[in-house]
C-alpha positions in Angstrom: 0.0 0.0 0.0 1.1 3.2 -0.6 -0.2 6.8 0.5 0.4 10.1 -0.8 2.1 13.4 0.9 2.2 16.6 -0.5 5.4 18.9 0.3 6.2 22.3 -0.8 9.6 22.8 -2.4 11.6 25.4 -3.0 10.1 28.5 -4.6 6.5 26.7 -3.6 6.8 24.0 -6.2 4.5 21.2 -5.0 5.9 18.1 -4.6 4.3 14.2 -4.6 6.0 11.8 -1.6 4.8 8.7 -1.5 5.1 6.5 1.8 5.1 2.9 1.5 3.7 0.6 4.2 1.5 -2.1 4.9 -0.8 -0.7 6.4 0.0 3.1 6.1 0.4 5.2 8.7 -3.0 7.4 9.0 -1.6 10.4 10.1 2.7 11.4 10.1 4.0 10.2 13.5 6.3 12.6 15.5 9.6 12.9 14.7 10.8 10.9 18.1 8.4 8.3 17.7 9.1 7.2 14.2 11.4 4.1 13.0 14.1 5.3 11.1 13.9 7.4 8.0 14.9 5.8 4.7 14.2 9.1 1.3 14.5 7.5 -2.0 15.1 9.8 -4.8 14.9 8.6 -9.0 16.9 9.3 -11.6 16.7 12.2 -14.4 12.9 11.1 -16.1 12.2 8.7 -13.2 9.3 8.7 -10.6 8.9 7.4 -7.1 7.0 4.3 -8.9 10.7 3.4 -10.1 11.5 2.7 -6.2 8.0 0.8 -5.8 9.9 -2.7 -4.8 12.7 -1.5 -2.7 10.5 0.9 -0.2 8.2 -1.9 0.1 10.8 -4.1 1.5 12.5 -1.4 3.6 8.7 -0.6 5.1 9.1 -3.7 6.8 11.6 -2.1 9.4 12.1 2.0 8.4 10.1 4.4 6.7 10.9 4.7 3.9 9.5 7.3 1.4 10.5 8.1 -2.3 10.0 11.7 -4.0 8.2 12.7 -7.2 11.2 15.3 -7.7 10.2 18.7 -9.2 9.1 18.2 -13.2 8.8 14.6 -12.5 6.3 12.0 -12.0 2.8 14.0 -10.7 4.6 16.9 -8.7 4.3 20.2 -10.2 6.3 21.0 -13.4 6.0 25.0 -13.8 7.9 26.1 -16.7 9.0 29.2 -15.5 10.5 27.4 -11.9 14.2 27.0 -11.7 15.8 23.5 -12.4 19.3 23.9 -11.1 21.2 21.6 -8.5 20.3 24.0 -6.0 16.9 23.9 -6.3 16.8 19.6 -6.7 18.5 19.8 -3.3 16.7 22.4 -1.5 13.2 20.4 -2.9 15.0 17.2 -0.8 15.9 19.0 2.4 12.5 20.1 2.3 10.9 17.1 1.9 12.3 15.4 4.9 12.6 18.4 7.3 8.1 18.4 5.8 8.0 14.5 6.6 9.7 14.3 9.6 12.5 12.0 8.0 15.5 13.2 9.5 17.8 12.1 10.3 17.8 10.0 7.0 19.4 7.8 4.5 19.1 9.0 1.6 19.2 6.4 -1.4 19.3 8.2 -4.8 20.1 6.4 -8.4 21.9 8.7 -11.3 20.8 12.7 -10.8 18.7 11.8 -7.0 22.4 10.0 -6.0 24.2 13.7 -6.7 21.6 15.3 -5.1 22.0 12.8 -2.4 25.4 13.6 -1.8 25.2 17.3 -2.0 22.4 17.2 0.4 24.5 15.4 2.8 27.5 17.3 2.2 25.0 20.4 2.7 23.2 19.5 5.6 25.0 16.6 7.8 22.1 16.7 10.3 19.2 15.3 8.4 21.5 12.6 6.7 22.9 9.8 8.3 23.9 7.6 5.6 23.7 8.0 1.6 23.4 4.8 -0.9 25.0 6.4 -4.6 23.2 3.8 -7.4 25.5 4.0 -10.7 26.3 7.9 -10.6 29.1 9.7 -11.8 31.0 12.3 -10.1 33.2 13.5 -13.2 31.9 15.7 -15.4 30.1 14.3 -18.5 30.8 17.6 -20.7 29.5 19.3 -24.1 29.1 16.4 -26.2 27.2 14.0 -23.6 24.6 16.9 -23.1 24.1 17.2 -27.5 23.9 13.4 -27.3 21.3 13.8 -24.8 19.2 16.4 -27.0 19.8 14.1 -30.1 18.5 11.2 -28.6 15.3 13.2 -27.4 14.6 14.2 -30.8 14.9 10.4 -32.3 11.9 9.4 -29.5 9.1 8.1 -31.9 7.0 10.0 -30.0 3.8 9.9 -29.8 3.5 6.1 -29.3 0.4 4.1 -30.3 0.3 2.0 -27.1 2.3 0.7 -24.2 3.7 -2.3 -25.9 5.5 0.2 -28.8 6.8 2.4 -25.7 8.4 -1.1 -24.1 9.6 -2.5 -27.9 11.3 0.8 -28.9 13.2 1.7 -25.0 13.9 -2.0 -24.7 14.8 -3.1 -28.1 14.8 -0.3 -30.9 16.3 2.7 -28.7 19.9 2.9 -30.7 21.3 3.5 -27.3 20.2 -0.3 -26.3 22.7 -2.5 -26.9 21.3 -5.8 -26.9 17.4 -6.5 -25.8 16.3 -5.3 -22.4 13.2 -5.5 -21.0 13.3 -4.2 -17.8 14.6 -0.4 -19.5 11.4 -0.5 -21.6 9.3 -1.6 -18.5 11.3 1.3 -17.0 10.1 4.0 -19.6 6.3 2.6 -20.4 6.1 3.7 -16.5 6.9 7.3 -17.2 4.6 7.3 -20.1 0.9 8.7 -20.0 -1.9 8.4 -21.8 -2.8 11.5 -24.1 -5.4 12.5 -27.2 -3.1 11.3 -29.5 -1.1 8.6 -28.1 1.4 8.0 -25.6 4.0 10.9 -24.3 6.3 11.0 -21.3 4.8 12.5 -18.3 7.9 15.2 -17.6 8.6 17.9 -20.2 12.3 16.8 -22.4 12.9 20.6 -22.5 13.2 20.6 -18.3 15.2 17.2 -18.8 17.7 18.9 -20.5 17.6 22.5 -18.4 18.1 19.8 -14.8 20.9 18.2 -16.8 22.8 21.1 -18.1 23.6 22.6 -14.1 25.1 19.1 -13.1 26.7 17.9 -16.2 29.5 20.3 -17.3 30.6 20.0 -13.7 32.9 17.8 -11.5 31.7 17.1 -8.3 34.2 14.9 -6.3 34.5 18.4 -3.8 31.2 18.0 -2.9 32.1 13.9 -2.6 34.5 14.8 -0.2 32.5 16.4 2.1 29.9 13.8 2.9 30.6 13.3 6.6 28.3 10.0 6.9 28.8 6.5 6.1 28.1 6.2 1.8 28.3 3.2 -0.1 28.4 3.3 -4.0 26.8 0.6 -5.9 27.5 0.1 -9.3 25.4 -2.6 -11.8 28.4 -3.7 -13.8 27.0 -3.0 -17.1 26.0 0.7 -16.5 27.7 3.7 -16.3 30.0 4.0 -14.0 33.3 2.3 -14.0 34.4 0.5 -12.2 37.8 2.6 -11.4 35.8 5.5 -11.2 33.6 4.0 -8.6 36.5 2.7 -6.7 37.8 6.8 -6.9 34.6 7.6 -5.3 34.7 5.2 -2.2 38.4 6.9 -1.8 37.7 10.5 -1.7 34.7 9.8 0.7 35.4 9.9 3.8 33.7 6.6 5.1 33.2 5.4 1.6 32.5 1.5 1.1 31.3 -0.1 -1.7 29.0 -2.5 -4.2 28.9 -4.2 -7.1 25.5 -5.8 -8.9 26.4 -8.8 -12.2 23.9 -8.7 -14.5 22.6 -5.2 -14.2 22.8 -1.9 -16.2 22.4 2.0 -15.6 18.8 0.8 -14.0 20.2 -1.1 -10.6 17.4 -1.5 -8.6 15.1 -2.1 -11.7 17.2 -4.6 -13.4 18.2 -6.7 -10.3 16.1 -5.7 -7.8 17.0 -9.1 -5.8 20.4 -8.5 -6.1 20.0 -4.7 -5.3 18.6 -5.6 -1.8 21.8 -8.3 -0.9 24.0 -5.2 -2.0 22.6 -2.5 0.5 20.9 -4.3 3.6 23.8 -4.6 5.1 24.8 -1.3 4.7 21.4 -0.2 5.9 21.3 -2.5 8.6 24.7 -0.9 9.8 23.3 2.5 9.7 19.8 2.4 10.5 20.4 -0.4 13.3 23.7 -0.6 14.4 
């Protein structure tokens, strides 16, 4: 079961949280009688649905909550708010300072793991541990960023039904290697029914304004300065190397580190089995130990 919470971000952007339980909560508890606080924040053109499995599990023993982050999923998507890093954190520190998360781990795949970090670099009281899912902390540069508006413009869109949206983002896409089911499960979630077909729920023109403040930059500083424990998980198909992942459990300060066979740039989608034998123990350790 799953219940919804509306939170304000930054510059009054409303955001959907979605707590995951069985049963839920009927009203938010108070902050000291509350089991511990687990805030799961998607990917650039994900949704809180993405983390459906893995908050159900963690309900079991934390409360664990995943964000709709601004321009995403059914929170607000004003054209004329900002989409910077700042504001993607901000909307987070909001959220559990709103929810009464904190003090949190934050588990974040892609663009929620930066914000993740930079949250926890910001604001070391309301985190107490950050999971980074297959995120990169060197900069991606020019060229990944025209990719990214060249591949928006080859989308088919709009697509006659759910099963072309799965066919084309797990088999067609020239991005997909070899067939992968689970990427276009992934994308028909993020899809929506419209006059003419089907279209993604989130605006391409704000995917590429949140991507252009993150991905011209390097953020290992910001790495540096996350206090808590972190782990970095990495599916060993996906984006981020392995050397480069190794890097990033160096410069953190109480860094550790996981690997997931079989999976791509979609971790906890792909394997979700093998997701939750990577980080319960690292949860365990933080939230229980």
């Amino acid at each position: 079961m799953v219940r919804r919470i509306d939170v304000r971000g930054t510059g009054g952007v409303r955001l959907a949280a979605w707590e995951f339980a069985d049963p839920p909560k009927t009203d938010p508890p108070r902050a000291s009688e509350e089991s511990p606080g687990v805030l799961l924040l998607h990917g650039l053109m994900g949704r809180a649905s993405h983390w459906a499995s893995t908050a159900r599990w963690l309900s079991e023993r934390h409360r664990a909550v995943a964000l709709d982050q601004r321009g995403h999923g059914q929170s607000d998507k004003p054209p004329e708010a900002e989409y910077t890093r700042e504001a993607y954190v901000e909307d987070a520190e909001a959220a559990l300072e709103q929810l009464g998360l904190a003090p949190a781990v934050l588990i974040g795949h892609a663009m929620g793991a930066l914000t993740a970090w930079q949250l926890a670099a910001k604001r070391p009281d309301l985190v107490r541990g950050v999971i980074i899912c297959d995120m990169r902390a060197s900069a991606l540069g020019a060229a990944s960023q025209r990719e990214w508006e060249d591949w928006f413009k080859a989308w088919p869109v709009p697509f006659a039904t759910l099963a072309d949206v799965r066919k084309w983002f797990g088999e067609d896409d020239p991005w997909v290697e070899r067939p992968n089911p689970s990427r276009g499960e992934f994308y028909a979630e993020v899809m929506h029914e419209s006059p003419d077909g089907w279209r993604p729920v989130f605006e391409p023109e704000q995917m590429l304004k949140s991507r252009q403040t993150w991905v011209y930059d390097a953020h290992w500083e910001e790495l540096a300065q996350v206090r808590c424990p972190a782990l970095v998980v990495r599916g060993l198909d996906g984006e981020l190397g392995r050397a480069e992942s190794q890097e990033m459990v160096r410069v953190l300060p109480r860094g550790q580190y996981a690997e997931v066979a079989d999976a791509g740039h979609l971790v906890h989608y792909d394997q979700p089995e093998s997701w939750r034998a990577a980080i319960e123990p690292f949860l365990d350790g933080v939230l229980t130990g």
